[in-house]
SEKOL-486913 format. One record per atom (N, C-alpha, C): residue in one letter; x, y, z. Coordinates in pm, whole numbers, plus 50000, padded with zeros to 5 digits. Example, Ala and Ser with C-alpha at 12.3 -4.5 7.8 and 13.67 -1.06 7.14 Angstrom:
a513194943150780a512304955050780a513204967050780s512854977550708s513674989450714s512905000350787
***
This chain:
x500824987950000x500005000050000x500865012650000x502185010850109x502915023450083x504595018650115x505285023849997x506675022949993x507545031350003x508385033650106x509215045150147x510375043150107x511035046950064x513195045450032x513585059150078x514815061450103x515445068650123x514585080350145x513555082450151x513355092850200x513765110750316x514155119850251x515125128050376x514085140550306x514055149750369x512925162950336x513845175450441x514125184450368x514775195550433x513645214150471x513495214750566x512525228450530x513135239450485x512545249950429x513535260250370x513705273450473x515175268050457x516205280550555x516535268650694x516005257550735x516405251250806x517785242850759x518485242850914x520105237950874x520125225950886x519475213150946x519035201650975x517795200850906x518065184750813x516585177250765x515555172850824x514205175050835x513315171650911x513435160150955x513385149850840x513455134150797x514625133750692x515395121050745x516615120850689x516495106950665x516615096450530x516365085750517x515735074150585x514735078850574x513615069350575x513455058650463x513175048550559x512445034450448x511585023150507x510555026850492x509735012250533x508545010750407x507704999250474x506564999750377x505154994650482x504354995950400x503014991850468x502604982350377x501864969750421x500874962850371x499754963850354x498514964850253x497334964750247x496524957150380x495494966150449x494954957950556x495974964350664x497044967450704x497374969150830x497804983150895x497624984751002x497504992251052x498904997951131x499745006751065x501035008751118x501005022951169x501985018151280x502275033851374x503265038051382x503265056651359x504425063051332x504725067251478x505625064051544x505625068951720x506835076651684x506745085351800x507995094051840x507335108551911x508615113851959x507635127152052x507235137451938x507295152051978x506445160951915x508135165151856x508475167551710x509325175351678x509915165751572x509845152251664x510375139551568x510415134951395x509575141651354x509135142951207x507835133051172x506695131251265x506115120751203x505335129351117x504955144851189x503585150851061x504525152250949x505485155650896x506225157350782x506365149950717x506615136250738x506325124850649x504885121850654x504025123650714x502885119750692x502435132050570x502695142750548x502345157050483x503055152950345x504125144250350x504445139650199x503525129350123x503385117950256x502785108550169x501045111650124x500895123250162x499525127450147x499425139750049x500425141649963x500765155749876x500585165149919x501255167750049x501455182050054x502565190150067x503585177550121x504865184750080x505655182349911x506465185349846x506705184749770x508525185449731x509495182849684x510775185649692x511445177349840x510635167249835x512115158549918x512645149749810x513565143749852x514515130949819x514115121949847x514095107249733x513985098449820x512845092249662x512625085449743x511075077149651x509785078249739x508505077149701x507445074149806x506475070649688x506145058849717x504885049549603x503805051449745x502925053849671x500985055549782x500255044649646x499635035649742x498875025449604x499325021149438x500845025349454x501165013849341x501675024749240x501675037749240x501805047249193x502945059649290x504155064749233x505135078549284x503445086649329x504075093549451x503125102849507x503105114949419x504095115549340x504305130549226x503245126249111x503215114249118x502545113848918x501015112948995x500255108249153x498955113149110x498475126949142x497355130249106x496915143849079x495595144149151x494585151749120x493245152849216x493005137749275x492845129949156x492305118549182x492865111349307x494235116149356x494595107149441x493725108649591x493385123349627x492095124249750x490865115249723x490705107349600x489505099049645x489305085649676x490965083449698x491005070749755x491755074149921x492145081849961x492925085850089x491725091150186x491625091750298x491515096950431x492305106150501x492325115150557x493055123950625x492265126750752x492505129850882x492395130551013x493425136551076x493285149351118x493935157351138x494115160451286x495005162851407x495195162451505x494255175751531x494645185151448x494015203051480x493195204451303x492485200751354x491565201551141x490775216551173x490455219551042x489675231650997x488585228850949x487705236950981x486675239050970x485715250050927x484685249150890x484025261950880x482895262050947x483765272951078x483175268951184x481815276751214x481285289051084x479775291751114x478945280551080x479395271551049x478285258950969x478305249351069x477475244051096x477025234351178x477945220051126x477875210851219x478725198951187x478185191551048x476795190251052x475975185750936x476275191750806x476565205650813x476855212250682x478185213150672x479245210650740x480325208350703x480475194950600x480275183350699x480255169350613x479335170250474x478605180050476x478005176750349x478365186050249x479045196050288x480075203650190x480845194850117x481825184850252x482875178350194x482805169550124x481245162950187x481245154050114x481075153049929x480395165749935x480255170449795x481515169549664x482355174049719x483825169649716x484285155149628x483315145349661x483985131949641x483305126949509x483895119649409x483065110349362x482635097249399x483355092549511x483445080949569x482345084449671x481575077149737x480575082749839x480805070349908x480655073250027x480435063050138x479545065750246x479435066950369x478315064550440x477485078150456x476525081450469x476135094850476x476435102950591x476765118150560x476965126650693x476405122050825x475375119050818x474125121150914x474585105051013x474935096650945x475055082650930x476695082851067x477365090750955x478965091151052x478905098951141x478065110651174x477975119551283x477545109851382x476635101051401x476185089151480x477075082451514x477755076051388x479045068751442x480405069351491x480805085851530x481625090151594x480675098651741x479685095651723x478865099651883x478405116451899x478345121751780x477885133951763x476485134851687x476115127051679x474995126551612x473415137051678x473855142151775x472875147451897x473545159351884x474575163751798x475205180351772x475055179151636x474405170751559x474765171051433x474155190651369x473145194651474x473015210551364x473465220351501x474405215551574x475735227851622x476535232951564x476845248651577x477845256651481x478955246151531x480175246551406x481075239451473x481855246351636x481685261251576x482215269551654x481845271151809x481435259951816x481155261051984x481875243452046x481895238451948x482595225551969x483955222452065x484365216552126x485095214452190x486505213752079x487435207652132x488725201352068x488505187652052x487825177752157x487885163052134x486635162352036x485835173252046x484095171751897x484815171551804x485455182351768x486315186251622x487035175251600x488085169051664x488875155451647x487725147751614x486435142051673x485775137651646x485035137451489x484835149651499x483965158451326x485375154851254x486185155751277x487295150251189x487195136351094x487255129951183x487595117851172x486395111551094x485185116351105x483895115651043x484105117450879x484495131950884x485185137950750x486215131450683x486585121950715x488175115450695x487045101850637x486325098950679x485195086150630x484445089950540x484465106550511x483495106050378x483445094650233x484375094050194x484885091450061x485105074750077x484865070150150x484845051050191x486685052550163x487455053150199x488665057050159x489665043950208x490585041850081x491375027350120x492535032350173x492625040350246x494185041150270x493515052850404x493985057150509x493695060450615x494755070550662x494815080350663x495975087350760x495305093250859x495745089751008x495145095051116x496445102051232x496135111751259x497145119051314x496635122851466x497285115551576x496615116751701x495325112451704x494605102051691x493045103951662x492275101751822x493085102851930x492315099052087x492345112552104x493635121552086x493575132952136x492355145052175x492805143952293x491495155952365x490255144852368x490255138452387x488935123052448x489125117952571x487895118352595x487515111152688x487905098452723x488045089352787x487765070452785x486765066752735x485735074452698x484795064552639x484775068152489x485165079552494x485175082952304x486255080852279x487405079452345x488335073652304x488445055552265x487965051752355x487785041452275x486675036852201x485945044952186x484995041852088x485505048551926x486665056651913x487405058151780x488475045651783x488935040951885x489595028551873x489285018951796x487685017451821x486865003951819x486815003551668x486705022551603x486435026251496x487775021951398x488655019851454x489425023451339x490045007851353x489264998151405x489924986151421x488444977151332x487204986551298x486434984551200x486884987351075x487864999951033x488244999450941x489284989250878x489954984750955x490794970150963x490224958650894x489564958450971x488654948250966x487324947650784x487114958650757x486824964650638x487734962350536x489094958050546x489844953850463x490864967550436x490484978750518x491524993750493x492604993350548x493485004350507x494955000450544x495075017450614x495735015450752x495625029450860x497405030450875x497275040950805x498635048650895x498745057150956x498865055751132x498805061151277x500145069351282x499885079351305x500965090351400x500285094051533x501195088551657x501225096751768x502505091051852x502635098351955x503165096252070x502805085352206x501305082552155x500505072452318x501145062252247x502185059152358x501965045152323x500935030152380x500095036752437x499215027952466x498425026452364x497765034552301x497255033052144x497545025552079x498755031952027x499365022751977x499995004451959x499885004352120x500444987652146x498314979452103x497504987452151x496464982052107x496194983651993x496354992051921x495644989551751x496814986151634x498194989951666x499154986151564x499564968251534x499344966951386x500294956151377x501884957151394x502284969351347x504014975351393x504064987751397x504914987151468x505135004351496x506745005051456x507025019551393x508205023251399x508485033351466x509905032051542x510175045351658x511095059051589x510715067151573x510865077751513x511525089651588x513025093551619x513385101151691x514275113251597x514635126651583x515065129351517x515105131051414x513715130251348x513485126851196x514525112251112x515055101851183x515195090351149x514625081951238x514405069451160x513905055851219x514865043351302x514335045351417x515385037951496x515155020151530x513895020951458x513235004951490x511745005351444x511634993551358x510264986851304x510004974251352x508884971051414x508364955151452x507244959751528x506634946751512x505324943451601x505624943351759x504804950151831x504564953051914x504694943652059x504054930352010x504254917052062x505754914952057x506454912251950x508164907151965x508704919551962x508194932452015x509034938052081x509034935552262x507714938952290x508004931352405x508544921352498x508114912052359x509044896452377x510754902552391x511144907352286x512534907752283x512994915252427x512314926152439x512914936152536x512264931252714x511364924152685x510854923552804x511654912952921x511334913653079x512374902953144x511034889853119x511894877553100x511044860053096x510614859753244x510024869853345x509704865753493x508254866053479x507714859853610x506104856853655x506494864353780x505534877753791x505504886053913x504024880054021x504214870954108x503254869454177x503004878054333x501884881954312x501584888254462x500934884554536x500764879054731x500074870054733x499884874754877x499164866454977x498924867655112x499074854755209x499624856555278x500164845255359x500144845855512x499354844055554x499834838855763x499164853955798x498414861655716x497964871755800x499304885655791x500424879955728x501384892455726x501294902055576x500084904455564x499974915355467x500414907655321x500464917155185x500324912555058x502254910355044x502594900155001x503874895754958x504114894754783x505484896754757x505784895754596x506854887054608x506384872654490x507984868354446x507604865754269x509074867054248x508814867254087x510184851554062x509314844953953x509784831453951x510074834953797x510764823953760x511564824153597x510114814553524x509874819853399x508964821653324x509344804553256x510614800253214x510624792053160x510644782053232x509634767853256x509344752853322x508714763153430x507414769953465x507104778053573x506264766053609x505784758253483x504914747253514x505734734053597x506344735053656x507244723653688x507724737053847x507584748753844x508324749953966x507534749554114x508634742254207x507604735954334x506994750054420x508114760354402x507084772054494x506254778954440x506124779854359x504924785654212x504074778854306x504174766254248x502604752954231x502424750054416x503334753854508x502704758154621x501464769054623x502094781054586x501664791754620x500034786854540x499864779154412x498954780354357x498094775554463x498454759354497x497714751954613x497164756354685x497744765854761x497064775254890x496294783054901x495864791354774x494654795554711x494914812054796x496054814154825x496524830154843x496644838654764x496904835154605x497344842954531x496394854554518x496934866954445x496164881554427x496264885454354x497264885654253x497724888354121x498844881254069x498764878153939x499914875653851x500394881653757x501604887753739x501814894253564x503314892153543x502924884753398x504354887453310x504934897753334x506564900553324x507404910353314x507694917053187x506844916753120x506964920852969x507004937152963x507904943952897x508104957852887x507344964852840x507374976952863x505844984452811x506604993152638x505624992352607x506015005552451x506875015552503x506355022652542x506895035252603x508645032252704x508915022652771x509735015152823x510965012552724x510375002452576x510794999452498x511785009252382x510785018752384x510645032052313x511945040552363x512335040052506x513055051052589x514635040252582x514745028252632x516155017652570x516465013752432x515925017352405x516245015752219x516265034052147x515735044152197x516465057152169x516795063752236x516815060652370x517565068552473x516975083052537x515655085252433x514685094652452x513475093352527x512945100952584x511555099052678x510585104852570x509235102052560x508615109852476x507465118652570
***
């Protein structure tokens, strides 16, 4: 779905490249995440592969085609979701989407239809201009579904949400998955991220310091221990952590199980963010 080489992009009058050789690719269907903190270069490569920057180096194929040779036509297969999107904000949410939607030859679900399914459906004739930051992210992302669109760019899409609308754009964009679309994620959460990415790449500096799935990163980076916490003889909650490999064979484990004390168990497996900070040496 998308092929990166050498990619490096310089801004003008800046003495350092935003993005300095880049290369990965995406598969049709999956859902990859651009991580790194704020400065890192993920909107800049995301602003290329979506034509808006123009004059880097490098190669970038979007659906099988150089991002230079397509032209209008290429917005009617893409999505865009914008961390801070625009609006016109005397028009109500309803008349925005149906501006944009106007826009498309491709049609997909109706305004009225996606205002519901991002949970605005009960503001659908509010000026935008009274909307919050997490509505607008919301009205975004709605707008980003006009066009039934095979290719997905979403930029921060929890930001400014709640827990429950936050994961209810989660739920959303793991329907688009599932729809057979292909999502490319920029943010910094890495909790997001470890839930909806098939891989993430870590992005510091405008270069790429690591690509893989989320799972064998953990695996790789994480310690092989079983953290058990437990209660015993009345002296308050106790921790021992036993070696992960033959745990089924070890005699104080399969005590502790016997005795029916236990309170919690968890793998020692490393977190994203954990992972993220020993492999670039950066906090995000």
């Amino acid at each position: 779905m998308i092929e990166v080489e050498q990619l490096s992009y310089t801004y003008t009058g800046a003495r350092q490249p935003a993005i300095r050789d880049l290369t990965f690719s995406i598969a049709a269907g999956e859902i990859f995440g651009f991580l790194g903190p704020s400065g890192a270069g993920k909107s800049t490569t995301q602003r290329i592969l979506i034509g808006l920057l123009r004059g880097y180096s490098g190669r970038v194929a979007v659906l099988g085609r150089d991002v230079t040779g397509w032209g209008a036509d290429y917005y009617q297969y893409i999505g865009v979701s914008f961390e801070l999107p625009n609006y016109f904000t005397k028009l109500t949410a309803l008349e925005n989407l149906t501006y944009f939607g106007a826009l498309y030859r491709r049609q997909g679900r109706s305004p009225r239809e996606l205002l519901d399914t991002v949970g605005l459906g009960d503001s659908a004739d509010v000026l935008v201009a009274q909307f919050s930051k997490g509505m607008k992210n919301r009205l975004g992302i709605a707008r980003a579904l006009l066009n039934d669109p095979d290719l997905l760019f979403m930029d921060e899409p929890t930001s400014g949400l709640d827990p429950v609308n936050a994961r209810m754009v989660k739920d959303l964009i793991k329907a688009q998955q599932e729809a057979g679309k292909t999502v490319f994620l920029t943010t910094h959460n890495m909790v997001v991220a470890d839930e909806l990415c098939d891989r993430v790449a870590f992005l510091v500096d405008g270069e790429i310091k690591l690509v893989d799935a989320p799972r064998d990163l953990k695996l790789r980076y994480g310690r092989p221990m079983v953290s058990v916490d437990f209660s015993a003889n009345g002296a308050g909650p106790q921790r021992r952590e036993f070696p992960l490999a033959e745990i089924g064979s070890n005699a104080e484990f399969l005590a502790l199980l016997g005795r029916g004390q236990l309170e919690t168990i968890h793998t020692q497996e490393a977190t994203l963010e954990e992972i993220f900070i020993d492999v670039t040496g950066r906090a995000l």
